[in-house]
NUFISE-49415 format. One line per 8 residues: number of its first residue (from 1); for each residue x, y, z of N, C-alpha, C. Coordinates in pm, 1 decimal. Example, Ala and Ser with C-alpha at 12.3 -4.5 7.8 and 13.67 -1.06 7.14 Angstrom:
BEGIN
1) 1319.0/-569.0/780.0/1230.0/-450.0/780.0/1320.0/-330.0/780.0 ~ 1285.0/-225.0/708.0/1367.0/-106.0/714.0/1290.0/3.0/787.0 $
// end
This chain:
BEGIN
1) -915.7/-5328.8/-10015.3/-1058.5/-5316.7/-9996.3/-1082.8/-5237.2/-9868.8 ~ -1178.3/-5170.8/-9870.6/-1159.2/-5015.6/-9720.1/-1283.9/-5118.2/-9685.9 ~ -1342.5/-5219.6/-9688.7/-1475.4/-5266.1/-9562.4/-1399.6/-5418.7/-9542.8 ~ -1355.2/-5505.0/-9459.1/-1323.3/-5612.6/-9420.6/-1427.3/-5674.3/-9492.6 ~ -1424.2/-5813.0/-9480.1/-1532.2/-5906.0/-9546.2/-1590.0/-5942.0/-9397.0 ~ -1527.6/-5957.5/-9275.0/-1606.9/-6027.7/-9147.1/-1609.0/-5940.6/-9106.5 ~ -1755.4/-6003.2/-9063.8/-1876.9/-5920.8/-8969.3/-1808.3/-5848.4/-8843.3 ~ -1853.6/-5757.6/-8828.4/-1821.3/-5671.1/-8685.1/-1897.7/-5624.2/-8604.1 $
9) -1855.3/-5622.4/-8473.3/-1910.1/-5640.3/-8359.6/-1909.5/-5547.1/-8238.1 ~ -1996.5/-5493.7/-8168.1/-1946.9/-5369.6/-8069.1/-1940.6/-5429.3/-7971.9 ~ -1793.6/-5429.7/-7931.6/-1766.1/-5544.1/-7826.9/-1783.1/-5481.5/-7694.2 ~ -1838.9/-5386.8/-7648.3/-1879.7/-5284.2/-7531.6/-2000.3/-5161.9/-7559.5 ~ -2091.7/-5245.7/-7505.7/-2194.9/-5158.4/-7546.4/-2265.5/-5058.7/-7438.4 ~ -2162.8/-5050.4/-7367.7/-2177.1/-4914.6/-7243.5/-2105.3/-4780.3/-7259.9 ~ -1977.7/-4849.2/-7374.4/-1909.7/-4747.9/-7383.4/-1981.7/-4673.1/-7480.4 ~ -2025.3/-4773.6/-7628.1/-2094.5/-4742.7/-7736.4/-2217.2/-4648.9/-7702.4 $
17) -2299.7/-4660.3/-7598.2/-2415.6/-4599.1/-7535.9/-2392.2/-4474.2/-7493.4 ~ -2287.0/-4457.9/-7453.9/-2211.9/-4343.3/-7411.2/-2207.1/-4234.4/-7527.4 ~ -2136.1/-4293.4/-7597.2/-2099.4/-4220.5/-7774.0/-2221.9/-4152.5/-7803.8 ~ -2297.9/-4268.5/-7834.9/-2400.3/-4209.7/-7902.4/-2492.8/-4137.4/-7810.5 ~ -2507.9/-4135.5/-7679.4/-2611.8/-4066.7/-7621.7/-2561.0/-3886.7/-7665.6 ~ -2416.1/-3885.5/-7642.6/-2308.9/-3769.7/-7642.3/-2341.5/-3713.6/-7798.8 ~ -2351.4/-3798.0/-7882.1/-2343.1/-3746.4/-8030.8/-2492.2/-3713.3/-8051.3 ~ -2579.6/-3758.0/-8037.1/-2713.1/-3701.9/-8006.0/-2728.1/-3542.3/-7877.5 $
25) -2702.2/-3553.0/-7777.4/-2646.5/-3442.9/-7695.4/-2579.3/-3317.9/-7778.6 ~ -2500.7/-3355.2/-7873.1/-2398.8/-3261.5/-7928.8/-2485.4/-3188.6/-8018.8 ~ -2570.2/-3257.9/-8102.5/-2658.1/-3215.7/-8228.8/-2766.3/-3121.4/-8164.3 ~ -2808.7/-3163.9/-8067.8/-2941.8/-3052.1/-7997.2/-2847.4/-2947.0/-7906.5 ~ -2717.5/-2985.5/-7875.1/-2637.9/-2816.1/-7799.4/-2607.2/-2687.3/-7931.8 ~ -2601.2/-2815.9/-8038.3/-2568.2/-2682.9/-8074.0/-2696.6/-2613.8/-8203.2 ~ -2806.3/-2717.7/-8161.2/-2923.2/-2629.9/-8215.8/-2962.1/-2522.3/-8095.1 ~ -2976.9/-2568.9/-7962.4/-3001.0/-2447.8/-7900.0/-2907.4/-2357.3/-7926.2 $
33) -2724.7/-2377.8/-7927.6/-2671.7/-2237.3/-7927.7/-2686.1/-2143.1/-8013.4 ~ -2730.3/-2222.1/-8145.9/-2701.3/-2135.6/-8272.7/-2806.1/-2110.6/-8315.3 ~ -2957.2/-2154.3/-8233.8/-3081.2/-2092.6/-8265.5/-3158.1/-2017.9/-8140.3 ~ -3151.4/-2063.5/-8043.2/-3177.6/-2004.8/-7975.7/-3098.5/-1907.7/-7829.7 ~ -2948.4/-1944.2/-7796.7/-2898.0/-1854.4/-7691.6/-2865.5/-1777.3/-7770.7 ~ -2759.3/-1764.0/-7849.3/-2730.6/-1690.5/-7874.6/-2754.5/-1698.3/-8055.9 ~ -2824.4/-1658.0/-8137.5/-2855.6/-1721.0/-8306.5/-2748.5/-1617.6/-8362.5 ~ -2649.1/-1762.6/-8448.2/-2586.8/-1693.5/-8550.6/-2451.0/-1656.8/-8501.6 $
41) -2384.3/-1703.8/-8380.7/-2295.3/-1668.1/-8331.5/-2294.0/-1797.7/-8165.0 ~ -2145.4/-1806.6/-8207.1/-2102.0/-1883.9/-8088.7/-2021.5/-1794.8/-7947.5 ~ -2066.8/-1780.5/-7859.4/-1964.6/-1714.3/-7776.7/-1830.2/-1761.9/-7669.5 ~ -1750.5/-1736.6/-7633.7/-1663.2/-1767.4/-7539.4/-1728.1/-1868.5/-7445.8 ~ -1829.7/-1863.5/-7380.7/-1887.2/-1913.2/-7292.2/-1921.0/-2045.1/-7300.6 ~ -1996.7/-2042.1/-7485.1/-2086.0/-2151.3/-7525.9/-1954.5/-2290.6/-7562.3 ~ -1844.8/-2211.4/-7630.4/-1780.2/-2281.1/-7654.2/-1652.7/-2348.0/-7520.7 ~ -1672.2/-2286.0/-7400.6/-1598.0/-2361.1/-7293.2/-1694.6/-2446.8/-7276.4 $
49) -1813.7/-2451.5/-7242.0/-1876.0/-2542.6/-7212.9/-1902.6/-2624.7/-7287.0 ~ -1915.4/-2653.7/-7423.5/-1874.5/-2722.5/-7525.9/-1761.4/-2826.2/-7473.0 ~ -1670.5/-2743.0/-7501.2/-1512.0/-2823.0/-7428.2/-1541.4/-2917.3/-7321.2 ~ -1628.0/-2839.2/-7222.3/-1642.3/-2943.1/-7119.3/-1715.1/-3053.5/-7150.1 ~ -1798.9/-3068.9/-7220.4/-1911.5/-3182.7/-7227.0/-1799.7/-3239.2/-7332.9 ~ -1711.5/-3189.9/-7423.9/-1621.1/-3311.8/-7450.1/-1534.9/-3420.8/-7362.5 ~ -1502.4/-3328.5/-7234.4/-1412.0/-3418.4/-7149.0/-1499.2/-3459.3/-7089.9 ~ -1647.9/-3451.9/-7055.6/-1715.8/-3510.0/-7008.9/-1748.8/-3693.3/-7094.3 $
57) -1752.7/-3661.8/-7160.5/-1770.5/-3749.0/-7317.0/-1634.4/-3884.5/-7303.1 ~ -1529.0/-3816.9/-7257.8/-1385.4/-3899.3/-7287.4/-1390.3/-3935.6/-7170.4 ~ -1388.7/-3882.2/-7033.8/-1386.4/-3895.3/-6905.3/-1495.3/-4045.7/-6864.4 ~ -1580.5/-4005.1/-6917.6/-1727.9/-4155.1/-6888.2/-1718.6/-4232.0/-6958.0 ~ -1682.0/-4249.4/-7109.0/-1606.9/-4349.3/-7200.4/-1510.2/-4375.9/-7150.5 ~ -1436.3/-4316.6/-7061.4/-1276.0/-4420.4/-7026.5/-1340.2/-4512.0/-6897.3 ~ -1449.2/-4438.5/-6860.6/-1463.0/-4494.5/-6709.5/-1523.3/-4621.8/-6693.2 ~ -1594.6/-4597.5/-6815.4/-1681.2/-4778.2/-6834.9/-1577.0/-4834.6/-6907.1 $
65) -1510.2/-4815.9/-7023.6/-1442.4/-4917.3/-7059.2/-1347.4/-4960.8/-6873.4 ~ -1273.2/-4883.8/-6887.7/-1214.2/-4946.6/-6712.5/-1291.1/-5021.0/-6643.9 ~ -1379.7/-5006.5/-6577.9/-1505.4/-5072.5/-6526.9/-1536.3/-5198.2/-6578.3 ~ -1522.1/-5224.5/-6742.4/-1582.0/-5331.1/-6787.6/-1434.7/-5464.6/-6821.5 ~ -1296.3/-5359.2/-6787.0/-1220.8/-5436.3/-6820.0/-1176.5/-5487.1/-6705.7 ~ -1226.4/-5416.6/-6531.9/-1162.4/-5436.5/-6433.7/-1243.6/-5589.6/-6386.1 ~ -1409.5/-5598.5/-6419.8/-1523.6/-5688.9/-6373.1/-1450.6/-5779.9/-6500.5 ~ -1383.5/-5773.1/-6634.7/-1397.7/-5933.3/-6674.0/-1248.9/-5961.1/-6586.4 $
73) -1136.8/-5868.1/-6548.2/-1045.1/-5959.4/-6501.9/-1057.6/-5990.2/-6355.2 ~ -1179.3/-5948.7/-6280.1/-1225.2/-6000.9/-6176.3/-1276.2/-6140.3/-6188.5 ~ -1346.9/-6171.7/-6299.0/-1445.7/-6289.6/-6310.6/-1310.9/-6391.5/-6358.1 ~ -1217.4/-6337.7/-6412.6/-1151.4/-6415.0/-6467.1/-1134.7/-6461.5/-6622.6 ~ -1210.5/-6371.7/-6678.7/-1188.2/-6356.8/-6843.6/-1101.9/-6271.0/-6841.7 ~ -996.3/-6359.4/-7000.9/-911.0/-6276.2/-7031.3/-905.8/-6214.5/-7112.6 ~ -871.8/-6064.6/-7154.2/-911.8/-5996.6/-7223.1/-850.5/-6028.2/-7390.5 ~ -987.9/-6042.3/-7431.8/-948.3/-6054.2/-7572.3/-868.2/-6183.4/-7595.4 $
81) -884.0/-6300.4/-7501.6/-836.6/-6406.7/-7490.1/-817.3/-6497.6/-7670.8 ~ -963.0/-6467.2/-7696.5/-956.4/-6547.4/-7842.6/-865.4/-6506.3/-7941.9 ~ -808.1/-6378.9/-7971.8/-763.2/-6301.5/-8047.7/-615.2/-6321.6/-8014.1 ~ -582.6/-6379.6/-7887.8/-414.3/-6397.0/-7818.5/-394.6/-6572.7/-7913.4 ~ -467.3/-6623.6/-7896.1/-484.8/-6738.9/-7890.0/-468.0/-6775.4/-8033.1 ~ -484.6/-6667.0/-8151.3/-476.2/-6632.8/-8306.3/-618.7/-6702.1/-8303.0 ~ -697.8/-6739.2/-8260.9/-791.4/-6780.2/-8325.9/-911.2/-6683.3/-8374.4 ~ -990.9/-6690.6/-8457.4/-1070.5/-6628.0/-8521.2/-1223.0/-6688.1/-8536.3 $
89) -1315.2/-6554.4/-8557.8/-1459.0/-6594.6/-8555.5/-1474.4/-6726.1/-8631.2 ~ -1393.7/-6772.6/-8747.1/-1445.4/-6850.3/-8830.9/-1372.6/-6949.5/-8767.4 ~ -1296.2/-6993.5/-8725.4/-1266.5/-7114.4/-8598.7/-1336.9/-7120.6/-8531.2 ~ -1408.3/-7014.5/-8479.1/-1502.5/-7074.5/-8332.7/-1656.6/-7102.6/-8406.9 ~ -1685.7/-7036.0/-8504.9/-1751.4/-7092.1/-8568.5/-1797.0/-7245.4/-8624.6 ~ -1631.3/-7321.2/-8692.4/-1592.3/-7453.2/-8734.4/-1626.9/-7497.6/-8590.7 ~ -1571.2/-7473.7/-8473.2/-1580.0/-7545.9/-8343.5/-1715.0/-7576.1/-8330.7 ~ -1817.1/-7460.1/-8357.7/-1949.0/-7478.3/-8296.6/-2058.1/-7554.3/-8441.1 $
97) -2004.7/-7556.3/-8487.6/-2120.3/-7623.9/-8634.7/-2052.8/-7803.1/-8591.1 ~ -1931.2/-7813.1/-8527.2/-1890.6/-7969.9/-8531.5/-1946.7/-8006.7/-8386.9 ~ -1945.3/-7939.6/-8328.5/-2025.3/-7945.1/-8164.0/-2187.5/-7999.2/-8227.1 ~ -2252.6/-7905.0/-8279.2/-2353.2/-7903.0/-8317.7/-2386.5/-8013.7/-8379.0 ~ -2313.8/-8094.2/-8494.3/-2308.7/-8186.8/-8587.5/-2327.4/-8350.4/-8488.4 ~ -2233.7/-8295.7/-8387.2/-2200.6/-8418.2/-8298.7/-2330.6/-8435.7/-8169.5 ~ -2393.9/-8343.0/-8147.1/-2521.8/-8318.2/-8063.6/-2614.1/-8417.5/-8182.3 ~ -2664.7/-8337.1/-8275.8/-2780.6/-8379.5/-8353.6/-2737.5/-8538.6/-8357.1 $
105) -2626.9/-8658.6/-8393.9/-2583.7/-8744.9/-8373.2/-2626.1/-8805.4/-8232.9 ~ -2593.7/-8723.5/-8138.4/-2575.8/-8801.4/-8029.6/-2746.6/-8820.5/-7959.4 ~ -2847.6/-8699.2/-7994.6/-2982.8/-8706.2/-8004.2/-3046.1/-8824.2/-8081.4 ~ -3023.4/-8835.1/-8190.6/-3089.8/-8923.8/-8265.8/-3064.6/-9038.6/-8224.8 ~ -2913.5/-9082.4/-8169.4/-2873.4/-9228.9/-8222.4/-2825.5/-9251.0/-8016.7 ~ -2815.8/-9135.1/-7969.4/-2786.0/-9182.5/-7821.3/-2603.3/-9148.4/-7798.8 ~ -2617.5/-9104.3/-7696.8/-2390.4/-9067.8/-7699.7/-2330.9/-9182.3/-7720.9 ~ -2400.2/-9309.8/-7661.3/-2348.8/-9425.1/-7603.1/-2278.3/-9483.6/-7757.0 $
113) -2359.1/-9481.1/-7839.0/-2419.0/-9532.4/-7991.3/-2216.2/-9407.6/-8024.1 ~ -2255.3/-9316.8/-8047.5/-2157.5/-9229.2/-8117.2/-2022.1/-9222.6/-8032.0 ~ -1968.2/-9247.5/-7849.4/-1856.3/-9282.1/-7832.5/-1833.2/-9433.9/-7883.2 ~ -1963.9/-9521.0/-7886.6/-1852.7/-9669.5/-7927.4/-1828.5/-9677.1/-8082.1 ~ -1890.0/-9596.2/-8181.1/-1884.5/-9543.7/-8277.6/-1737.0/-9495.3/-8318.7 ~ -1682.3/-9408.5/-8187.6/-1539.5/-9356.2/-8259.1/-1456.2/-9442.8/-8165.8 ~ -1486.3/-9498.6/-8066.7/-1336.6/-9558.3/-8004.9/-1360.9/-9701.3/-8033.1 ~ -1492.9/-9788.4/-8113.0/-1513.9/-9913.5/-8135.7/-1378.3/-9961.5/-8229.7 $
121) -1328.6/-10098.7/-8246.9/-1240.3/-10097.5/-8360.5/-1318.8/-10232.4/-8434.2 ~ -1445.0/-10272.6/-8403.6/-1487.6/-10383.1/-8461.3/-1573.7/-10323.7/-8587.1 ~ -1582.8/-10232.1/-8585.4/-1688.7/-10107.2/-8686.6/-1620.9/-10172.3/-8855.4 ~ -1706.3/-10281.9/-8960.0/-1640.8/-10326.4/-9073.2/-1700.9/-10251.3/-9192.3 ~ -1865.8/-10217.8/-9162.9/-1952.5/-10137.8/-9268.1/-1929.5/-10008.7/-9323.4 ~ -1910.9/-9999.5/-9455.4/-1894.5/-9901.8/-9543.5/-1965.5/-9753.8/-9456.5 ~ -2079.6/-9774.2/-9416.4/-2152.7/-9661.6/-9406.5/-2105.0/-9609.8/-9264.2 ~ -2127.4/-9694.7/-9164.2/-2061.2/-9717.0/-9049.2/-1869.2/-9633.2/-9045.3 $
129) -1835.2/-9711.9/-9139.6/-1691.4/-9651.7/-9137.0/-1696.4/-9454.2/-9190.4 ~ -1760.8/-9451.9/-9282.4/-1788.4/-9307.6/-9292.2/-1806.3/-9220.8/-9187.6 ~ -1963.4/-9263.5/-9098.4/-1989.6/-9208.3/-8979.8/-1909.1/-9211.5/-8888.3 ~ -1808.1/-9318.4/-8878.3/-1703.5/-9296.8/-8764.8/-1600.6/-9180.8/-8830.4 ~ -1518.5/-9179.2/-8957.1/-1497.3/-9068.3/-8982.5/-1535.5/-8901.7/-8973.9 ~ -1659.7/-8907.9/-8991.9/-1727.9/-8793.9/-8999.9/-1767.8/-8763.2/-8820.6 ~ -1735.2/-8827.1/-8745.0/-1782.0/-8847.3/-8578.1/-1668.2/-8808.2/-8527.8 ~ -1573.6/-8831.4/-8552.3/-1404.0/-8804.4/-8558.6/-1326.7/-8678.0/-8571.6 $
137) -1391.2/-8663.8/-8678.9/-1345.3/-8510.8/-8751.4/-1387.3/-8435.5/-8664.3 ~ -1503.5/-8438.1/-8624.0/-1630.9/-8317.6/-8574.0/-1534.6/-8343.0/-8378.2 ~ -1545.3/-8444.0/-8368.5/-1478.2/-8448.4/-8248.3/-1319.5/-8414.6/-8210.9 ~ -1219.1/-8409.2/-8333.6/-1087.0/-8302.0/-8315.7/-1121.7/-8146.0/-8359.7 ~ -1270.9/-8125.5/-8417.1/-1272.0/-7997.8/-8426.0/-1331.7/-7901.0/-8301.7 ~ -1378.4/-7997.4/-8218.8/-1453.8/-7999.5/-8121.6/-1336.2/-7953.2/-7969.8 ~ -1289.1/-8050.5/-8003.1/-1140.7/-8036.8/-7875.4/-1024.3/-7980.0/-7928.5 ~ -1025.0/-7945.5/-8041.2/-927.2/-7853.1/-8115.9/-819.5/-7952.9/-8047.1 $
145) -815.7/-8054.4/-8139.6/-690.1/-8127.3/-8133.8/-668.5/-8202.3/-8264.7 ~ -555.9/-8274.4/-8320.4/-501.9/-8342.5/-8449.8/-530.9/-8442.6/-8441.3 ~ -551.3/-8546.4/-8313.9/-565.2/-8694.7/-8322.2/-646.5/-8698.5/-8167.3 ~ -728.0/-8807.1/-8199.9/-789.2/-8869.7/-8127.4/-700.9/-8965.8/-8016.5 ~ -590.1/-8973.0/-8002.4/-530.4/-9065.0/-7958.5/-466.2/-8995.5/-7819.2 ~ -532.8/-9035.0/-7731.3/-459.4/-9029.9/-7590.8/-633.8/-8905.2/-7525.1 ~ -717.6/-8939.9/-7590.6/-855.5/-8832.6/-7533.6/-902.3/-8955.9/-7491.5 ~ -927.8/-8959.3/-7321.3/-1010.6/-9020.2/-7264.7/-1137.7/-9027.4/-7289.9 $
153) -1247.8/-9126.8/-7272.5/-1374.2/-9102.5/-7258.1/-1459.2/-9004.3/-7193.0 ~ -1425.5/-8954.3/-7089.5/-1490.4/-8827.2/-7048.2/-1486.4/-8727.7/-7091.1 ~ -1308.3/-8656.1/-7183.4/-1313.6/-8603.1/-7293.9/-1412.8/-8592.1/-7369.5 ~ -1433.0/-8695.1/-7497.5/-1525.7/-8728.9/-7580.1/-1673.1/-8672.0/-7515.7 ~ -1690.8/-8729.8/-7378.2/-1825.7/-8700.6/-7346.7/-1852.6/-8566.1/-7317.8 ~ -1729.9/-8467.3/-7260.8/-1753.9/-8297.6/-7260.1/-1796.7/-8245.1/-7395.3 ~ -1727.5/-8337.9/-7491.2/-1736.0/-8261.5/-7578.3/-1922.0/-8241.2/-7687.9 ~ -1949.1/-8360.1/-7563.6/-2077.8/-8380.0/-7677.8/-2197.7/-8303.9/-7614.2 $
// end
């Protein structure tokens, strides 16, 4: 299939700004050259300077991407961290709909209500036992972990 199925993203939009200001630039140089400096003919001249506004083009596109890669490893982002990590949009996605799941929970019913909910062991009700399941799930998808077992309470509470 030549189009991916997931969505894509311009992950630098200084460099992207760049492009396109240049590809717009390019379309009106060469309506003036070929209609009005010189019509119907390109000369030696038109076309060095051409050349140049290409390296001009590659030269300011390298300079912001640099720029933008030097300020995230200043701040301390790592580049392209999620993608090292194998994880993918649709993981961080799952992460944020179980975040989300576990908020709307913790709004309605209170955090207090939803940590004694998953670390209670007196919990005997059918419906009750569901919601602790379903509180559970959302909370190893949350801390991207397999088991609940050995996550402190303050854990639990970042996560909500």
């Amino acid at each position: 299939m030549a189009v991916d199925e997931k969505p894509k993203k311009i992950e630098d939009v200084n460099v992207f700004a760049i492009t396109s200001m240049f590809s717009i630039l390019a379309y009106l140089w060469m309506f003036f050259v070929l209609t009005i400096w010189t019509p119907e003919e390109v000369t030696f001249i038109e076309a060095i300077i051409t050349l140049g506004l290409t390296g001009a083009l590659v030269g300011l596109a390298y300079i912001a991407d640099t720029c933008r890669q030097r300020s995230r490893k200043q701040s301390g982002i790592a580049p392209d961290s999620d993608e090292e990590e194998g994880e993918t949009e649709d993981d961080i996605l799952v992460q944020k709909m179980a975040k989300s799941a576990l908020r709307r929970v913790a709004i309605n019913k209170g955090e207090s209500f939803v940590l004694e909910c998953v670390t209670s062991a007196k919990i005997t009700e059918p419906e009750m036992l569901e919601l602790r399941e379903e509180l559970t799930e959302n909370f190893k998808k949350t801390l991207k972990v397999d088991s609940l077992e050995g996550v402190d309470m303050g854990m639990l509470l970042t996560a909500l």
